[in-house]
ChimeraX commands (.cxc) that place a marker at each C-alpha (Angstrom):
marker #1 position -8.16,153.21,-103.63 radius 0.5
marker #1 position -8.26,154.15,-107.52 radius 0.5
marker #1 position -5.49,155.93,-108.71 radius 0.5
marker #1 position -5.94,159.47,-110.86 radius 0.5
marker #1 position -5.74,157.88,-114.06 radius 0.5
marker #1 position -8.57,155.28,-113.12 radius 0.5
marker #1 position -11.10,157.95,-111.80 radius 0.5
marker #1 position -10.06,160.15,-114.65 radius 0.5
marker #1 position -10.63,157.52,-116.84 radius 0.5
marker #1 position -14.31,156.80,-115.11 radius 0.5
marker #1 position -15.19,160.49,-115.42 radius 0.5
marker #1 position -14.72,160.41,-119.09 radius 0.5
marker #1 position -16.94,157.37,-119.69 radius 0.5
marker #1 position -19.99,158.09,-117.32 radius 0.5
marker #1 position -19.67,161.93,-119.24 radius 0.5
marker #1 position -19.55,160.28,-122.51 radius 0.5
marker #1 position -22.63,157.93,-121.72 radius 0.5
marker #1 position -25.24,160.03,-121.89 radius 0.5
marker #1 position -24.62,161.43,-125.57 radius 0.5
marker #1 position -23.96,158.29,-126.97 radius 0.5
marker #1 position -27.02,156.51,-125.27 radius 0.5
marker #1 position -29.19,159.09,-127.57 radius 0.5
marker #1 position -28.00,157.72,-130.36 radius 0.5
marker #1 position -28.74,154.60,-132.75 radius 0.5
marker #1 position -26.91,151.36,-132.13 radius 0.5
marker #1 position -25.61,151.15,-135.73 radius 0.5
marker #1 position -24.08,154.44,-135.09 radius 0.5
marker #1 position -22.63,153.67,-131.97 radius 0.5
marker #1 position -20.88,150.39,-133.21 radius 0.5
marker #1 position -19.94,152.28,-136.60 radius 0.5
marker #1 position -18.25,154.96,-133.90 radius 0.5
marker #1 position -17.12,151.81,-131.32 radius 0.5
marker #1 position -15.41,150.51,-134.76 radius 0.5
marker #1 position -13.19,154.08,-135.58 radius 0.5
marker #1 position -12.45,154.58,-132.05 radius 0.5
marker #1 position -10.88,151.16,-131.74 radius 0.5
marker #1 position -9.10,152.19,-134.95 radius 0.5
marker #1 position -7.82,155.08,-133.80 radius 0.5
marker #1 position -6.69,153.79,-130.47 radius 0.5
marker #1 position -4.94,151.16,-132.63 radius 0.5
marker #1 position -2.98,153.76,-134.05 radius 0.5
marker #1 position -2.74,155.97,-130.75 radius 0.5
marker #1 position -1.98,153.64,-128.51 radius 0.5
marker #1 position 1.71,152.16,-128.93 radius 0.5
marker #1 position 1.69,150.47,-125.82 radius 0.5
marker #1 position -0.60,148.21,-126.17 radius 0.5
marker #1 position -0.49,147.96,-129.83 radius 0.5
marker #1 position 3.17,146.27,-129.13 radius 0.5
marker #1 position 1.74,144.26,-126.90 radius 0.5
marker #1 position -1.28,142.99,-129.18 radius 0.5
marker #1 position 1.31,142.17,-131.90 radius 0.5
marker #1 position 3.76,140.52,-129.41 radius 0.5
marker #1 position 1.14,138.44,-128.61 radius 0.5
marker #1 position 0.11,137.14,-131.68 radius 0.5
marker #1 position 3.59,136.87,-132.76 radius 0.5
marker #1 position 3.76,134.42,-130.02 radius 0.5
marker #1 position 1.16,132.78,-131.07 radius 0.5
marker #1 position 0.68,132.77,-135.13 radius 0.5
marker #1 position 4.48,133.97,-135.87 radius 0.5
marker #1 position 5.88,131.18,-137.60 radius 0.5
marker #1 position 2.32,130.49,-139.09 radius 0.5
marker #1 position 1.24,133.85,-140.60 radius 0.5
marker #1 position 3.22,136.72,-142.20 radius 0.5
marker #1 position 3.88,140.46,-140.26 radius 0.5
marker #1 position 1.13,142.02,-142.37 radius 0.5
marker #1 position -1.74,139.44,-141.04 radius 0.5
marker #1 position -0.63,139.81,-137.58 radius 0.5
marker #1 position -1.13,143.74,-138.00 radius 0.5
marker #1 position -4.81,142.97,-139.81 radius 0.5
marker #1 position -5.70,140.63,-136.56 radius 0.5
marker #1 position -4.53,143.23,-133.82 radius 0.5
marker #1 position -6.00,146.22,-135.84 radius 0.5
marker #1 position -9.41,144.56,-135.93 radius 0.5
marker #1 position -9.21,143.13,-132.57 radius 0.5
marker #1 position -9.22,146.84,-131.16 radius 0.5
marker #1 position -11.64,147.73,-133.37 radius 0.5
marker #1 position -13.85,145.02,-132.10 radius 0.5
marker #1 position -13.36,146.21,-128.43 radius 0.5
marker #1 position -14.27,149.57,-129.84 radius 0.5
marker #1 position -17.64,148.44,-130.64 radius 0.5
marker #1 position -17.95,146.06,-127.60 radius 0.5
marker #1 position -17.18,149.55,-125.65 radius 0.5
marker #1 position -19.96,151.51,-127.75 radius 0.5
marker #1 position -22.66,147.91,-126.95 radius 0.5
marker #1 position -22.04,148.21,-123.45 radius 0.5
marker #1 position -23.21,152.11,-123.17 radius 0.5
marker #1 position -26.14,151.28,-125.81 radius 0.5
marker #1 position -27.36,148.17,-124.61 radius 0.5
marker #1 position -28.71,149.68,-121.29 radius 0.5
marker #1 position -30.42,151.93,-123.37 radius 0.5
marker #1 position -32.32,149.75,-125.97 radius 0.5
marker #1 position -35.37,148.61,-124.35 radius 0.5
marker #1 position -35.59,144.19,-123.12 radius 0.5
marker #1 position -37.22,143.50,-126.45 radius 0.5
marker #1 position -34.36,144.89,-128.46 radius 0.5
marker #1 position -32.25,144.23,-126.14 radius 0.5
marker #1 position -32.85,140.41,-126.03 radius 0.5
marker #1 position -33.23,140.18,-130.02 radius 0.5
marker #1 position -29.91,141.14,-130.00 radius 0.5
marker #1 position -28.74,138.05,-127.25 radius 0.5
marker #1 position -28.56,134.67,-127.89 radius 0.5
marker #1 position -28.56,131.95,-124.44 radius 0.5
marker #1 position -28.52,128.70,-125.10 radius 0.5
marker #1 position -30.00,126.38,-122.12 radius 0.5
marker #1 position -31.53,129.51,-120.01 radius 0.5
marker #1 position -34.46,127.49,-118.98 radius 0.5
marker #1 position -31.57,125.07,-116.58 radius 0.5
marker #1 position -30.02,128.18,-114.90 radius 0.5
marker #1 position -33.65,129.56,-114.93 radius 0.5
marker #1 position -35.08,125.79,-112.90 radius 0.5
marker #1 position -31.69,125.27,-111.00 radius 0.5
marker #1 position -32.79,129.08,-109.59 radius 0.5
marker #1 position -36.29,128.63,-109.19 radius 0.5
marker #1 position -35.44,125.50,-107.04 radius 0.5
marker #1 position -32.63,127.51,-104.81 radius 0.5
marker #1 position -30.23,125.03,-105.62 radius 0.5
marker #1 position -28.00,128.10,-107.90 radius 0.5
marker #1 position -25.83,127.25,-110.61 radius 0.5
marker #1 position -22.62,127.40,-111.95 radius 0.5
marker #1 position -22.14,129.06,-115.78 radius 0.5
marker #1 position -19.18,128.37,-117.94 radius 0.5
marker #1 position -18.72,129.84,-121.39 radius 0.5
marker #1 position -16.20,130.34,-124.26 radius 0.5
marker #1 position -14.47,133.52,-124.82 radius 0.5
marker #1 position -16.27,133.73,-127.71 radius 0.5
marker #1 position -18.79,136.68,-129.03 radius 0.5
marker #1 position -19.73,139.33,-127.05 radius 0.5
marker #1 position -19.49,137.71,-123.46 radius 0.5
marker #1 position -18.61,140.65,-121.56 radius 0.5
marker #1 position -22.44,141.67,-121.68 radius 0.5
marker #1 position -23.68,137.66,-119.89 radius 0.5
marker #1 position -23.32,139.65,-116.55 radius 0.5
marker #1 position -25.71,142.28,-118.05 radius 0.5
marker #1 position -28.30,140.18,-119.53 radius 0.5
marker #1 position -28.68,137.36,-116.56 radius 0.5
marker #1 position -28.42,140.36,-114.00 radius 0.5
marker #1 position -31.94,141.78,-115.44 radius 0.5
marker #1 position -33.27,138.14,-115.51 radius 0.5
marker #1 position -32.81,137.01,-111.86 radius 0.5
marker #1 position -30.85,138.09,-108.84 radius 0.5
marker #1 position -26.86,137.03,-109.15 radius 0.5
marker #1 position -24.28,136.35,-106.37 radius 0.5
marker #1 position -20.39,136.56,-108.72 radius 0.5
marker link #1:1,2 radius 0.2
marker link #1:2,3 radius 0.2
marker link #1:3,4 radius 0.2
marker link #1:4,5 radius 0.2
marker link #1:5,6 radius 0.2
marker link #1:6,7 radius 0.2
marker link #1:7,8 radius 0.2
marker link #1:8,9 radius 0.2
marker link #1:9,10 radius 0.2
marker link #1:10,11 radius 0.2
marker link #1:11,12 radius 0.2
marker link #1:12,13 radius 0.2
marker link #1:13,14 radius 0.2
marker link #1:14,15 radius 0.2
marker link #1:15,16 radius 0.2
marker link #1:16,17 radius 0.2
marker link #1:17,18 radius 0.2
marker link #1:18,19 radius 0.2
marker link #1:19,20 radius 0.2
marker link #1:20,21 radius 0.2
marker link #1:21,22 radius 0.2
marker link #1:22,23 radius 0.2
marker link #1:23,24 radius 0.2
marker link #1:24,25 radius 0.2
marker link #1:25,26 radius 0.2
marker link #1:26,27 radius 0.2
marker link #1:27,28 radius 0.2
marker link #1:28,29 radius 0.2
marker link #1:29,30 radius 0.2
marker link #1:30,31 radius 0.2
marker link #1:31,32 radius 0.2
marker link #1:32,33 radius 0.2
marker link #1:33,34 radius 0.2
marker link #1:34,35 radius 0.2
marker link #1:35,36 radius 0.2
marker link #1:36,37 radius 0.2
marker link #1:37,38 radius 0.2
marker link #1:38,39 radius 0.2
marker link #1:39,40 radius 0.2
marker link #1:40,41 radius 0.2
marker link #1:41,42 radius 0.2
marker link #1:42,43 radius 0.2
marker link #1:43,44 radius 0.2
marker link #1:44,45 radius 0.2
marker link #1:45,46 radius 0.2
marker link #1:46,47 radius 0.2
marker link #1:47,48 radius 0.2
marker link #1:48,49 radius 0.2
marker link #1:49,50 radius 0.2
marker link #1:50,51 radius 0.2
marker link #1:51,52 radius 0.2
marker link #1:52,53 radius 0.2
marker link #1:53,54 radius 0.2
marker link #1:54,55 radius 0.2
marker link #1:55,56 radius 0.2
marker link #1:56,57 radius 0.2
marker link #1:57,58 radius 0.2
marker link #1:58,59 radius 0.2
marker link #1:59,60 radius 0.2
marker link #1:60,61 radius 0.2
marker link #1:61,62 radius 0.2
marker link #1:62,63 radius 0.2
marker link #1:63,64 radius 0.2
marker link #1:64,65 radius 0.2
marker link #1:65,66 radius 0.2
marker link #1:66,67 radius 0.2
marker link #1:67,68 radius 0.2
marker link #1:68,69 radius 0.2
marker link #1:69,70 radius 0.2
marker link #1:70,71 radius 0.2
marker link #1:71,72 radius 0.2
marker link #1:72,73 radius 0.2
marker link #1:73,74 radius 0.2
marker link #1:74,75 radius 0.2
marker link #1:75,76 radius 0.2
marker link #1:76,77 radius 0.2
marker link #1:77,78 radius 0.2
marker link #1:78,79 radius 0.2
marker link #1:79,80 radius 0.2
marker link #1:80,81 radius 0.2
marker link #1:81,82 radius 0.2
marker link #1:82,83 radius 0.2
marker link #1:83,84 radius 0.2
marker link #1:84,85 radius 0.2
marker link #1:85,86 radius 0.2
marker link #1:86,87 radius 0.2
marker link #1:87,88 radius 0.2
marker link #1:88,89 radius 0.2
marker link #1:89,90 radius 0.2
marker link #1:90,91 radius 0.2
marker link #1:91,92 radius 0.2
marker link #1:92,93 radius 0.2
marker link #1:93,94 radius 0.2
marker link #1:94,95 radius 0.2
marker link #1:95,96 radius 0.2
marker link #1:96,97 radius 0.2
marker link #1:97,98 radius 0.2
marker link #1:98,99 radius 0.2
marker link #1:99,100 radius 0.2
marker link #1:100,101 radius 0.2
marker link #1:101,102 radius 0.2
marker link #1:102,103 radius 0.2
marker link #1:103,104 radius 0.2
marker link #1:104,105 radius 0.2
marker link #1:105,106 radius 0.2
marker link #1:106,107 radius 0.2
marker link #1:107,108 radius 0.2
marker link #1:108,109 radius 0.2
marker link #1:109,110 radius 0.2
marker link #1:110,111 radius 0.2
marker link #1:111,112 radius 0.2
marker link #1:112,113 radius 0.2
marker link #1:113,114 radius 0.2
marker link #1:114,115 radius 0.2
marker link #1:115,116 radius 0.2
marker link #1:116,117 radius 0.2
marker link #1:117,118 radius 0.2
marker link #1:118,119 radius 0.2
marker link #1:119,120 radius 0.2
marker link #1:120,121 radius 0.2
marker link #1:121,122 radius 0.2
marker link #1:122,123 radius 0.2
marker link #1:123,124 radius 0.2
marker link #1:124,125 radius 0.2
marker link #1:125,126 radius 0.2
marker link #1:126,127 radius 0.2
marker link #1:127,128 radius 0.2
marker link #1:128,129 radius 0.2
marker link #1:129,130 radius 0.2
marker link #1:130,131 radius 0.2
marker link #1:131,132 radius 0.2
marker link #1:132,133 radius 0.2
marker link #1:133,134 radius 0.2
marker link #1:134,135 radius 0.2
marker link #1:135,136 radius 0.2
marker link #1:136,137 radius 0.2
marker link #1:137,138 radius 0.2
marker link #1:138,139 radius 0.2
marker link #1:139,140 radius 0.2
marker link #1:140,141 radius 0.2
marker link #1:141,142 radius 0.2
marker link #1:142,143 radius 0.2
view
């Protein structure tokens, strides 16, 4: 069962959906962008963590300040992966796939049409988080 803070938490988005969905995309992201920058600032938590992390990482490699640059603009990133996610429901399948780039559709696409299904690895790399999104509208998916 979700705890308070999760279904508060879901209340908040679904409310702030449909404002943002009226807006452009470059606004959105431009508003993903300072959200993630404020929650960098807001956020302690997780900001400590996001620098631990990186420490662990890049600590004997790259100086304090760099670390800060790479965890500030990693939440600001999320911040406009956040904003995508609303929008991208929102944009129409032409825009939408302008905006999405699949290399070596066509095998999932034959491997389906042929019921033999498929497995799909990719690299935490780009906006990934929306590959559920964009195969769901293509063909039915079993995660």
């Amino acid at each position: 069962m979700a705890s308070f803070k999760e279904l508060f938490e879901f209340s908040l988005f679904q409310i702030a959906k449909a404002p943002l969905s009226i807006l452009s995309r470059k606004l959105c992201l431009s508003l993903g962008q300072t959200l993630g920058l404020a929650f960098y600032y807001l956020d302690k938590r997780h900001r400590l963590i996001a620098l631990s992390n990186l420490k662990i990482a890049f600590g004997k490699e790259l100086p304090p300040s760099e670390l800060k640059r790479i965890a500030r603009n990693s939440f600001m990133h999320f911040g406009k992966t956040f904003m995508d996610i609303i929008k991208l429901p929102h944009l129409g399948e032409e825009k939408r796939n302008a905006l999405i780039n699949v290399e070596g559709e066509e095998n999932l696409l034959k491997a389906l049409r042929e019921k033999k299904g498929a497995l799909l690895f990719s690299a935490h790399y780009g906006s990934w988080e929306i590959t559920p999104f964009f195969l769901a509208k293509k063909e039915k998916l079993s995660v």
